[in-house]
C-alpha positions as CSV (number, residue, x, y, z in Angstrom):
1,X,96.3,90.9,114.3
2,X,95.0,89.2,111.1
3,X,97.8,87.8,109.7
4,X,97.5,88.9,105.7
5,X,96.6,92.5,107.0
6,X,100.4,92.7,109.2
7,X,102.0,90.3,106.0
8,X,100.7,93.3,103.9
9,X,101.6,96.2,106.2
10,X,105.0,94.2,106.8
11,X,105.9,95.1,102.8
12,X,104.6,98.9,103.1
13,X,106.6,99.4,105.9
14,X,109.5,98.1,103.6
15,X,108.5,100.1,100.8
16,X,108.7,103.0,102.7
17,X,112.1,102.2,104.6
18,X,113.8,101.8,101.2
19,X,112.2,104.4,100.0
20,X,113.8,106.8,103.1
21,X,117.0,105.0,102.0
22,X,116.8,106.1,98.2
23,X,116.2,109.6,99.2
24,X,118.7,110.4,101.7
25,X,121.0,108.6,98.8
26,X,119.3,111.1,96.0
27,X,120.4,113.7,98.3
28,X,124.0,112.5,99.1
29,X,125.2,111.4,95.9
30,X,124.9,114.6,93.3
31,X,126.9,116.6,96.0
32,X,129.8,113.9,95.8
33,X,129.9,114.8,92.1
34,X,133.4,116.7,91.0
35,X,131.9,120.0,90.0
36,X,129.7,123.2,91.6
37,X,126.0,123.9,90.1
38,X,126.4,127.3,90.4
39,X,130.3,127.3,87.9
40,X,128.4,127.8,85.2
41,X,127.7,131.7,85.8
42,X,131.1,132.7,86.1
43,X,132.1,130.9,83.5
44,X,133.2,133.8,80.6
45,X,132.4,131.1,77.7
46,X,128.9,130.0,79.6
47,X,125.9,131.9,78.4
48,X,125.0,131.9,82.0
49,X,127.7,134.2,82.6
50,X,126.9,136.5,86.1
51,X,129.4,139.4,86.5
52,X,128.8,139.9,90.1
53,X,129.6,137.8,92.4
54,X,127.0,139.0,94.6
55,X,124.4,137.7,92.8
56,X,126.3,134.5,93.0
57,X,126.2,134.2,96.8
58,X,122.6,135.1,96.5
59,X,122.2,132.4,94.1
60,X,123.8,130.0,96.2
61,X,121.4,131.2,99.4
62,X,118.2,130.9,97.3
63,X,118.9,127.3,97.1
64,X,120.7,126.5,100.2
65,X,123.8,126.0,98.9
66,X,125.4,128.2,101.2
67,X,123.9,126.5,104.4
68,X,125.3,123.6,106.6
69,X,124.5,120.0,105.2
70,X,122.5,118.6,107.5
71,X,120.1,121.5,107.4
72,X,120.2,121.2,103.8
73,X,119.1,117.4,104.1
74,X,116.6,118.9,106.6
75,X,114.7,121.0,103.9
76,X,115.1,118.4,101.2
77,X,113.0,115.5,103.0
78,X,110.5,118.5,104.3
79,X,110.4,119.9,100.7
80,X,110.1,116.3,99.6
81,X,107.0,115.5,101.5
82,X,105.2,118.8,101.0
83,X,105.9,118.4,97.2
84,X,107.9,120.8,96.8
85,X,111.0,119.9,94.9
86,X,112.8,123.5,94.3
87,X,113.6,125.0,91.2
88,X,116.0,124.1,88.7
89,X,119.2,126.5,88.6
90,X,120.1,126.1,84.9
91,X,116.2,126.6,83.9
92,X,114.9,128.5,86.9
93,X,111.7,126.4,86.4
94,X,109.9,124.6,89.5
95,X,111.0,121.1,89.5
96,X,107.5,119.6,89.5
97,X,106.9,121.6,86.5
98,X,109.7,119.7,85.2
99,X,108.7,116.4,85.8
100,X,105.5,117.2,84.8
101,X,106.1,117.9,81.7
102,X,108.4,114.8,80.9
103,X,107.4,111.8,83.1
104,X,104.3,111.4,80.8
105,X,106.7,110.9,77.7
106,X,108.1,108.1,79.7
107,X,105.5,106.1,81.1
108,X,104.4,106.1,77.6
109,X,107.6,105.0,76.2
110,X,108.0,102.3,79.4
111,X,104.5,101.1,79.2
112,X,104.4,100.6,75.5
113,X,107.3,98.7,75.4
114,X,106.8,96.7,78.9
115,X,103.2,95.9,76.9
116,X,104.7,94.8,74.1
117,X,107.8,92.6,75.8
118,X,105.6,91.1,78.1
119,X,102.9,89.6,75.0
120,X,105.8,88.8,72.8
121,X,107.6,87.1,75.8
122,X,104.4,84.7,77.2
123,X,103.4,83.9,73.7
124,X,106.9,83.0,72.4
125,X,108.3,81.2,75.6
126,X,105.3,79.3,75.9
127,X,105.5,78.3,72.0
128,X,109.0,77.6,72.4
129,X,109.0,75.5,75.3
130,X,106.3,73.4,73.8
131,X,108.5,72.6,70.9
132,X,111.4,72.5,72.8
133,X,114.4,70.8,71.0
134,X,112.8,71.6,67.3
135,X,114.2,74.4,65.3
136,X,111.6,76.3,66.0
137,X,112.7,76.3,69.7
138,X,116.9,76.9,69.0
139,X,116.1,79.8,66.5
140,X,114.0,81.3,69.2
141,X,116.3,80.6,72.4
142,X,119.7,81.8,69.9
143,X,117.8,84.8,69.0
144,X,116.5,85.9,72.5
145,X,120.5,85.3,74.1
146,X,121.5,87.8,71.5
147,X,118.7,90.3,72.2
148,X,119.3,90.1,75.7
149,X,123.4,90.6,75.3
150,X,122.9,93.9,72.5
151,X,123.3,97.0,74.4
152,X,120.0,99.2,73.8
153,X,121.9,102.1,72.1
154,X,123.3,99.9,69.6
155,X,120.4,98.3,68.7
156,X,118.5,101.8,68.6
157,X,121.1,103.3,66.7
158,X,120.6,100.3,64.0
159,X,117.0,100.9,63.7
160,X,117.9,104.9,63.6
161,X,120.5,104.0,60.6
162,X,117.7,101.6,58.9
163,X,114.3,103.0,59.1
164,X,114.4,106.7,60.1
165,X,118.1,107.8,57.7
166,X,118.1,105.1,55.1
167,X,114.3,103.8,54.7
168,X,112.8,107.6,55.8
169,X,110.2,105.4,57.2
170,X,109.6,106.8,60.9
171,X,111.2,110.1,62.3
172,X,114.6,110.0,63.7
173,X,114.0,112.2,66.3
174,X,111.8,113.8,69.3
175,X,108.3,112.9,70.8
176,X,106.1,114.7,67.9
177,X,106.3,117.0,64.9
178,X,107.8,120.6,65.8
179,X,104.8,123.6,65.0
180,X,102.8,120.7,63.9
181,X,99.0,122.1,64.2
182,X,96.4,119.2,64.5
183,X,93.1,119.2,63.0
184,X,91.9,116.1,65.1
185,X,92.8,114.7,68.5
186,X,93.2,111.3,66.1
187,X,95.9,113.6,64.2
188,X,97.8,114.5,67.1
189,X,97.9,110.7,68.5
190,X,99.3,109.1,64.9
191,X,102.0,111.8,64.9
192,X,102.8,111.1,68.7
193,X,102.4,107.1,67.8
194,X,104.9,107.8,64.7
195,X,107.8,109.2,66.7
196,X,107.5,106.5,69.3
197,X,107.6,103.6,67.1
198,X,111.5,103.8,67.4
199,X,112.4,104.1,70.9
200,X,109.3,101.7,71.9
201,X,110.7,99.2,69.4
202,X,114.1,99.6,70.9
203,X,113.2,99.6,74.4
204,X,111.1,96.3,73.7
205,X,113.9,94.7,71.7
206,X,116.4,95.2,75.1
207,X,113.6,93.5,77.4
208,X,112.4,90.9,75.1
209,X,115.6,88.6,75.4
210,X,115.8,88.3,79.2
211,X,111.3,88.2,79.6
212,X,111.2,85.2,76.7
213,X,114.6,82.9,78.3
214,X,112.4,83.3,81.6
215,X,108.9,82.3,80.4
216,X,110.6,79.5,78.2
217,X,112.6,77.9,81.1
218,X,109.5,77.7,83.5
219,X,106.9,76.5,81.2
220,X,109.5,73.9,80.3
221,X,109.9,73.0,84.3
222,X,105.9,74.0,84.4
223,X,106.3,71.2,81.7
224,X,107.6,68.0,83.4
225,X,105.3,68.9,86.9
226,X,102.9,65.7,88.1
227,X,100.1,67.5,86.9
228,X,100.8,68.4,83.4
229,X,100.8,64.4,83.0
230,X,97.7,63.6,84.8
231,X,96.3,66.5,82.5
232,X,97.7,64.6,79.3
233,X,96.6,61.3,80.8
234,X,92.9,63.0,80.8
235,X,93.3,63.7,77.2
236,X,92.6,68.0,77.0
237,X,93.7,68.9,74.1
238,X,96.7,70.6,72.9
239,X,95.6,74.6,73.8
240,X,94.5,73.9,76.8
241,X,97.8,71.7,78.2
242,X,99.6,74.7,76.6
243,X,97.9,77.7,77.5
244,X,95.6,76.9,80.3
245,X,98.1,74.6,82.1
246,X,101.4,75.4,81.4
247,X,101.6,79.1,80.8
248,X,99.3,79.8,83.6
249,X,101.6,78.5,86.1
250,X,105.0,80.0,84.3
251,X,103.3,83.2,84.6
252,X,103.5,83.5,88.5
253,X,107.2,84.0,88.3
254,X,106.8,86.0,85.5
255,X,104.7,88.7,87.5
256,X,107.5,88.2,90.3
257,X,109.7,89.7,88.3
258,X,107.6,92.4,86.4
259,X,109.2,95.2,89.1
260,X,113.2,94.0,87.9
261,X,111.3,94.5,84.3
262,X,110.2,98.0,85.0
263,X,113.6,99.0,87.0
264,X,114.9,98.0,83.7
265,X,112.8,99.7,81.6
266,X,113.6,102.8,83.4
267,X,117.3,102.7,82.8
268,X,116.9,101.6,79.4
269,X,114.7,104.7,78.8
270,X,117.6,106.6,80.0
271,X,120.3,105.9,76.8
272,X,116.9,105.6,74.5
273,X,115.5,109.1,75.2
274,X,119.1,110.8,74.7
275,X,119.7,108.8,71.7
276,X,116.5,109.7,70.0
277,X,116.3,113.3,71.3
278,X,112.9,111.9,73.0
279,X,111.2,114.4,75.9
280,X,111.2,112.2,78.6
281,X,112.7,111.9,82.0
282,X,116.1,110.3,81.2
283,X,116.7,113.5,78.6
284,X,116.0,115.6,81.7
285,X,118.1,113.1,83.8
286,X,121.5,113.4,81.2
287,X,120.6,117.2,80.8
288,X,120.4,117.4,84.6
289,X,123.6,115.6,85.6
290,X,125.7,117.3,83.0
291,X,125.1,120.7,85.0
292,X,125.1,119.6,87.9
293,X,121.6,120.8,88.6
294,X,121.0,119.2,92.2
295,X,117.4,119.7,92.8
296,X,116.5,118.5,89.0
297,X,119.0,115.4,89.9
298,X,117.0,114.9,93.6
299,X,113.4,115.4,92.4
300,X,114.2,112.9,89.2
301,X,115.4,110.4,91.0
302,X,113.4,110.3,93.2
303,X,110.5,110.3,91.3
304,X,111.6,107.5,88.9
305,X,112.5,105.9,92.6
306,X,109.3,105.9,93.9
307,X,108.0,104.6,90.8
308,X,109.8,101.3,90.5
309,X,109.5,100.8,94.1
310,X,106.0,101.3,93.5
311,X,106.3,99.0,90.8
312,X,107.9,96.2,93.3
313,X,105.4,96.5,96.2
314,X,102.3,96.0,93.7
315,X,104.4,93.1,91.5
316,X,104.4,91.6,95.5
317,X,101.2,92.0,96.2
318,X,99.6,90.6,92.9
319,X,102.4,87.7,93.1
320,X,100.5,86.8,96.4
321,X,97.2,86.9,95.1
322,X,97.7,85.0,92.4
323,X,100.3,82.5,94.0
324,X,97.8,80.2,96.3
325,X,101.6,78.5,98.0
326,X,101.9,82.4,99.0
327,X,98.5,82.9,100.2
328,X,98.7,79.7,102.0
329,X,102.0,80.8,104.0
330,X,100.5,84.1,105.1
């Protein structure tokens, strides 16, 4: 067998292992939470609240509640693979629908601010570690440790406090205008771009501490490497050692760790979307969890699962193109 083709099928076959793994956990873990789905509609104070308990038990059948747990697990992996990821019991919406509706919100808010990161990162680390022991380099470095140490929610709630209550800058709140009615598609983009400004900012502001430390210390190792001196001995000048020598080889590990970026990302988006009332999956995922809405909780997760395992097996793949060591060992 050709030996990148098996290397390559080696990491799908990983992928899809863990991603068995993360699904029979998905399924395991919401039942182990304190708490019954369906308590809600026999709840007096719920607005929920089911008089019968007939319709309860039928409640619990339509969604298999009543049924043994293996057979549950049974139809979750079928329903799984077919698509079909039930309906949500507090919304009585198809779960699909669902995540439909809201994973677009956060790819948007993940990509914008993994774009951002990743720029500010490679340009600022590289900078830094060329001028590494001048001011320039210390401000940068104390700055990053801080960034990197701030929870997200504080830092969002800052900006909140500063440019959407006290400045009236940028909305505090949601992914676009409420009844707004847009002439142009331009219109309806510049109001969207407006309400994401915050949470993208925040979301970048969390990832950009941890991205610039790791570009600065391996274009400062990148720095020291035979190479760089035989390419200083040849007398390039000064943007090319910098950015067609040094950053081109920090960027390999860089790329390595885009997938830890993006698993990152994700559970960053988590606090930021509650915290600015934004419509994206981690709304869904704290509205979810707080009423114990199992197939919302299973189809979420394993949705933003897939996803960042997705994320891993292409960072892998790309790492070994790019990497000629990696190339060489396969």
């Amino acid at each position: 067998m050709n030996r990148p083709f098996s290397v390559i099928a080696s990491r799908v076959f990983s992928y899809l292992f863990s991603l068995w793994v993360i699904m029979t956990l998905n399924f395991l873990l919401p039942r182990l939470l304190p708490g019954d789905p369906l308590a809600a509609l026999l709840d007096p104070s719920s607005s929920d609240y089911v008089f019968d308990p007939q319709v309860r038990a039928a409640l619990a059948a339509y969604y298999g509640l009543d049924r043994p747990l293996p057979e549950q697990y049974g139809r979750y992996l079928l329903g799984a693979l077919t698509g079909d990821l039930g309906r949500s019991i507090r919304l009585n919406r198809p779960v699909a629908e669902l995540i439909a509706s809201h994973l677009p919100w956060t790819l948007l808010l993940v990509g914008t601010a993994l774009l951002f990161s990743s720029i500010l990162a490679l340009l600022g680390g590289a900078e830094a570690a060329w001028r590494r022991g001048s001011r320039t380099d210390r401000t940068l470095v104390a700055t990053s440790t801080l960034l990197a140490n701030v929870p997200v929610y504080l830092t969002g709630m800052l900006l909140l406090l500063l440019f959407g209550a006290r400045l009236k800058w940028l909305p505090m709140a949601g992914g676009r205008t409420p009844f707004a009615r847009y002439t142009t598609a331009l219109d309806a983009a510049l109001d969207v771009g407006r309400h994401l400004v915050l949470p993208a900012l925040t979301l970048t502001l969390g990832m950009l501490g941890a991205k610039f430390l790791l570009v600065r210390n391996t274009t400062v190792t990148v720095l020291g490497e035979d190479f760089m001196l035989v390419a200083r001995a040849k007398g390039l000048p000064e943007g090319r050692l910098k950015w067609g020598h040094a950053l081109r080889n920090a960027v390999l590990p860089f790329v390595a760790q885009m997938a830890a970026h993006a698993g990152m990302a994700v559970t960053g988006a988590v606090f930021i979307e509650t915290l600015f009332n934004y419509p994206g999956m981690g709304r869904l995922i704290f509205e979810s969890v707080t009423a114990r809405d199992y197939p919302v909780i299973q189809g979420v997760f394993l949705v933003v699962s897939a996803v960042v395992l997705t994320a891993n097996l292409l960072a892998d793949l790309l790492n070994a193109r790019l990497d000629p060591r990696v190339q060489e060992a396969q």
